[in-house]
C-alpha positions as CSV (number, residue, x, y, z in Angstrom):
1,X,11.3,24.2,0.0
2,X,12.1,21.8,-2.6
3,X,9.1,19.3,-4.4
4,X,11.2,16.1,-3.0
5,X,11.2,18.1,0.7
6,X,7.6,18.6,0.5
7,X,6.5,15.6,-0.8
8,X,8.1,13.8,1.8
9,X,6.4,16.0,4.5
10,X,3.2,15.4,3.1
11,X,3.3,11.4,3.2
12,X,4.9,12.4,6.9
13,X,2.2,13.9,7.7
14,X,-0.9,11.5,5.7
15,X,0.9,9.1,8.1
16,X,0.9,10.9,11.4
17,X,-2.6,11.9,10.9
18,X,-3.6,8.6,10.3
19,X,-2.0,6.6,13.3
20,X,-3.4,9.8,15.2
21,X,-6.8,8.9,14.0
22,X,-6.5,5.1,14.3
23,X,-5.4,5.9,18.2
24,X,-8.3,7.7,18.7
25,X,-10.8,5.2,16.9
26,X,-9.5,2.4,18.8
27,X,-10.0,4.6,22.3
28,X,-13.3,5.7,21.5
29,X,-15.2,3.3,19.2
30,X,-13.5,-0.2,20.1
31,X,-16.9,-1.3,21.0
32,X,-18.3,-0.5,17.4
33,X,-16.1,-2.7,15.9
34,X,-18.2,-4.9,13.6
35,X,-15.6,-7.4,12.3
36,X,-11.7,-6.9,12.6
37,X,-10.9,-4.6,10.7
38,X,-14.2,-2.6,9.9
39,X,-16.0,-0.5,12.2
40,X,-19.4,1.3,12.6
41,X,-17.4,4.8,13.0
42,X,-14.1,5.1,11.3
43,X,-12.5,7.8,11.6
44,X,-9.1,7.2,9.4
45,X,-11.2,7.2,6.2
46,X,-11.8,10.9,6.6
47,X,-8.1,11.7,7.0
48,X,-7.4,9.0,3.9
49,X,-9.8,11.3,2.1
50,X,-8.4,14.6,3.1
51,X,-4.9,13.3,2.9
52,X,-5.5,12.6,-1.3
53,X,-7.7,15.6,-1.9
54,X,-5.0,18.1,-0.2
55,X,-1.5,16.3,-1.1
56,X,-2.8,14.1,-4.3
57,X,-0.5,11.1,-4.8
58,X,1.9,12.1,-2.2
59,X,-1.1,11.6,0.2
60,X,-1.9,8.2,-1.8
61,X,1.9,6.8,-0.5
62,X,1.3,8.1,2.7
63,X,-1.6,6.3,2.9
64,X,0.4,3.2,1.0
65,X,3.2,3.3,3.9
66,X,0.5,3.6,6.9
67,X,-2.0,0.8,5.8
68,X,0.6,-1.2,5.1
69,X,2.0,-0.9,8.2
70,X,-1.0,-1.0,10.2
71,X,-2.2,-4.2,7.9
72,X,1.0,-5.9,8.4
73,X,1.7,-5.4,12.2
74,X,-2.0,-4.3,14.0
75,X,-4.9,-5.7,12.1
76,X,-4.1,-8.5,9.9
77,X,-0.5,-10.1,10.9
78,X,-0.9,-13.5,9.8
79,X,-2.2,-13.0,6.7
80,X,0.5,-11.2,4.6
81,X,-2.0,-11.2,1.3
82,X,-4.8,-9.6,3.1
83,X,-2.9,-6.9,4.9
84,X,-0.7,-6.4,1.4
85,X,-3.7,-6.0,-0.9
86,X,-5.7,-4.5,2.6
87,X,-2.5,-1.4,2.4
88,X,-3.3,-1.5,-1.8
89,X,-6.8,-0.6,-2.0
90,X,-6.8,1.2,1.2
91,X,-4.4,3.8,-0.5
92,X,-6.3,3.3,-3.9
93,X,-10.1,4.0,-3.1
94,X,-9.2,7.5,-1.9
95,X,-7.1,8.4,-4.6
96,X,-9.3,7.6,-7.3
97,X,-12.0,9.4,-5.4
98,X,-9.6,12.8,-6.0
99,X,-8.5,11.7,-9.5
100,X,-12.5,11.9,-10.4
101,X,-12.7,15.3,-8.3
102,X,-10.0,16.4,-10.4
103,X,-11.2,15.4,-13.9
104,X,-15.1,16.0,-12.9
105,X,-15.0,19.1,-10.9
106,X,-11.7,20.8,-12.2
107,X,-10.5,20.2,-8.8
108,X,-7.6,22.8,-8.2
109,X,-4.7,21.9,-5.8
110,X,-6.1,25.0,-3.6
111,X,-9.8,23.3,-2.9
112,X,-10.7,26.6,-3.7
113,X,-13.1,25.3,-6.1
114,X,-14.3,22.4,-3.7
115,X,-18.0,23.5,-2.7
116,X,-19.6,21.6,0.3
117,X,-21.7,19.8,-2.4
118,X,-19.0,19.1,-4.2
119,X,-17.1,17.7,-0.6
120,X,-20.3,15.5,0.0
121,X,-20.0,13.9,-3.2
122,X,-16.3,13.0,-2.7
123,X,-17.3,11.6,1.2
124,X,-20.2,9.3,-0.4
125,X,-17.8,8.7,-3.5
126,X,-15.3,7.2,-0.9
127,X,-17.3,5.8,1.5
128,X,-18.7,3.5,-1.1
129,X,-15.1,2.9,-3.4
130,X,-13.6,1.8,-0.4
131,X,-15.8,-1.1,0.7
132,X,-16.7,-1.9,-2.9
133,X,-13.0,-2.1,-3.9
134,X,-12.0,-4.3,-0.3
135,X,-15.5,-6.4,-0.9
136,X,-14.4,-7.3,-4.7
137,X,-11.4,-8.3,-3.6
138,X,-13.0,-10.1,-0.4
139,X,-15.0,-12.1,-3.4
140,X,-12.2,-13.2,-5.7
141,X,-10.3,-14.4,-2.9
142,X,-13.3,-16.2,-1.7
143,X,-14.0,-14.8,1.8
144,X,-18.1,-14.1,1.3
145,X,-19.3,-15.1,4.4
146,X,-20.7,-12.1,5.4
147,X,-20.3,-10.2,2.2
148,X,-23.4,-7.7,2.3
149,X,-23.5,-6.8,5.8
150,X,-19.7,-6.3,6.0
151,X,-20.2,-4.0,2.9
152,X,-22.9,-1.9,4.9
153,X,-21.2,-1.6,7.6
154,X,-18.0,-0.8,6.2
155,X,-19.6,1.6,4.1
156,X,-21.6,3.4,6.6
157,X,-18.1,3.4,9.1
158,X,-16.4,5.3,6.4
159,X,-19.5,7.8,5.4
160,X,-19.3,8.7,9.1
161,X,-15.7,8.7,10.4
162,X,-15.1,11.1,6.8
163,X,-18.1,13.6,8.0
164,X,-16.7,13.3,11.8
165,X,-12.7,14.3,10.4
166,X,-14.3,16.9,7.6
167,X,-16.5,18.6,9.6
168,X,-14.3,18.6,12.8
169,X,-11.4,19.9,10.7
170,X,-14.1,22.8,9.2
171,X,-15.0,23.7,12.6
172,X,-11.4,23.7,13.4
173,X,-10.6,26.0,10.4
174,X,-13.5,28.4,11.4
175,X,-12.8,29.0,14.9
176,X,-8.9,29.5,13.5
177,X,-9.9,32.2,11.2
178,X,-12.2,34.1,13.9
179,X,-9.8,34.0,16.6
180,X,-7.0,35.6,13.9
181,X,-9.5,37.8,12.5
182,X,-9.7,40.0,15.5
């Protein structure tokens, strides 16, 4: 397969995985929805973390495309700055988080070298970038009103909905590999 053909299945697939995420966030924790847009259990972040540790930047414009979209049309559609810098540092957080891996850990396009401790430290790395970078912005655009406790929240959504995708997708992997080991 060509690197154009898989780069564009990748960012296919970032997006898929998302909006299949999002669905099932919205059916299952609508009620733990703190404040448009940020949630006590979100389970996106984990695939916006997977997404840039497996594909790299082709993950990051997947994740570009799909917050975008979602911004745009779903969270935030009459305000075109928030869901346009929203799509920015939703893509951005994550990707950072894997450029650090990378020059920090050695990270190898395989994982192979992506110990559980290792993993952890890229959830936590997330699940803080991501509200940090949103809050910053939140602050320089002068929406503070409930700056700390929308941080917390935000933070603590992302921590969990990353170990809920992680771990389900480990558990996932496991049962794969004992089924085909037989």
């Amino acid at each position: 397969m060509s690197q154009f053909r898989l780069n564009v299945a990748m960012v296919a697939a970032t997006i898929v995985l998302f909006l299949m995420t999002l669905s099932l966030n919205e059916m299952i924790f609508t009620r733990l929805e703190f404040a448009r847009g940020i949630n006590w259990i979100y389970l996106p972040a984990g695939v916006r973390l997977l997404s840039t540790l497996l594909f790299g930047g082709a993950g990051a414009v997947g994740l570009l495309i799909v917050s975008w979209l979602v911004c745009f049309f779903y969270f935030f559609p009459d305000d075109y700055v928030r869901s346009f810098m929203g799509g920015i540092l939703a893509a951005a957080a994550p990707y950072l988080v894997y450029r650090l891996a990378e020059y920090f850990f050695g990270l190898h396009a395989s994982l192979a070298n992506l110990t559980p401790k290792r993993l952890l430290i890229c959830i936590l790395g997330y699940a803080f970038a991501s509200p940090f970078f949103h809050h910053i912005w939140f602050f320089v655009h002068g929406d503070t009103q409930d700056f700390f406790s929308d941080f917390f929240v935000m933070f603590v959504g992302d921590l969990f909905g990353s170990l809920i995708v992680v771990y389900a997708i480990k558990g996932l992997l496991s049962v794969h590999r004992t089924h085909f080991a037989r």
